[in-house]
C-alpha positions as CSV (number, residue, x, y, z in Angstrom):
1,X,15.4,-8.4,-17.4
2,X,15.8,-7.4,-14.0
3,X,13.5,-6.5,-10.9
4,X,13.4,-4.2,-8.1
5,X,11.1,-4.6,-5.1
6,X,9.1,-1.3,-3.3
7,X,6.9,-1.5,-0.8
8,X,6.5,-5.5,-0.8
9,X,5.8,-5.8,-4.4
10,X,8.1,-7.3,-6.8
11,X,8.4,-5.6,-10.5
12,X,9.8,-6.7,-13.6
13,X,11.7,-3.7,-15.4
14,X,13.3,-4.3,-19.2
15,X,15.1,-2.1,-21.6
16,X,13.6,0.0,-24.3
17,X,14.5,-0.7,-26.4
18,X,15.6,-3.7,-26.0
19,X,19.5,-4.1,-27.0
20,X,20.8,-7.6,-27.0
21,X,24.3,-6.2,-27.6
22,X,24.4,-4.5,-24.4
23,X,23.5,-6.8,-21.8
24,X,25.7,-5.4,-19.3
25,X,23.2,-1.8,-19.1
26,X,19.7,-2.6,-16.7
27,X,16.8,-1.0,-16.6
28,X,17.4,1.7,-13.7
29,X,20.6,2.8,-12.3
30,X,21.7,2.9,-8.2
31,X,20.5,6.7,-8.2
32,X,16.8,5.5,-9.2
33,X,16.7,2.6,-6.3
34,X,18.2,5.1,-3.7
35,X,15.5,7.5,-4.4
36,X,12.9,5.0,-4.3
37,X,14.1,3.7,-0.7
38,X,14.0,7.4,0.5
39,X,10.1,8.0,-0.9
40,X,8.9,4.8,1.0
């Protein structure tokens, strides 16, 4: 599990599906976060 804040609120993002083999993978990549930050 991982989280990612925007615009004060905290959210909890998981896989789907979920993969116990690859725990190394997360639920939204640099690219997503950026573009978030620039739509605030």
């Amino acid at each position: 599990m991982s989280q990612a804040e925007l615009n004060g609120e905290l959210f909890t993002l998981e896989r789907f599906p979920p993969n116990a083999e690859e725990e190394a993978l997360q639920a939204w990549e640099a690219a997503d976060e950026y573009l978030l930050q620039q739509v605030k």
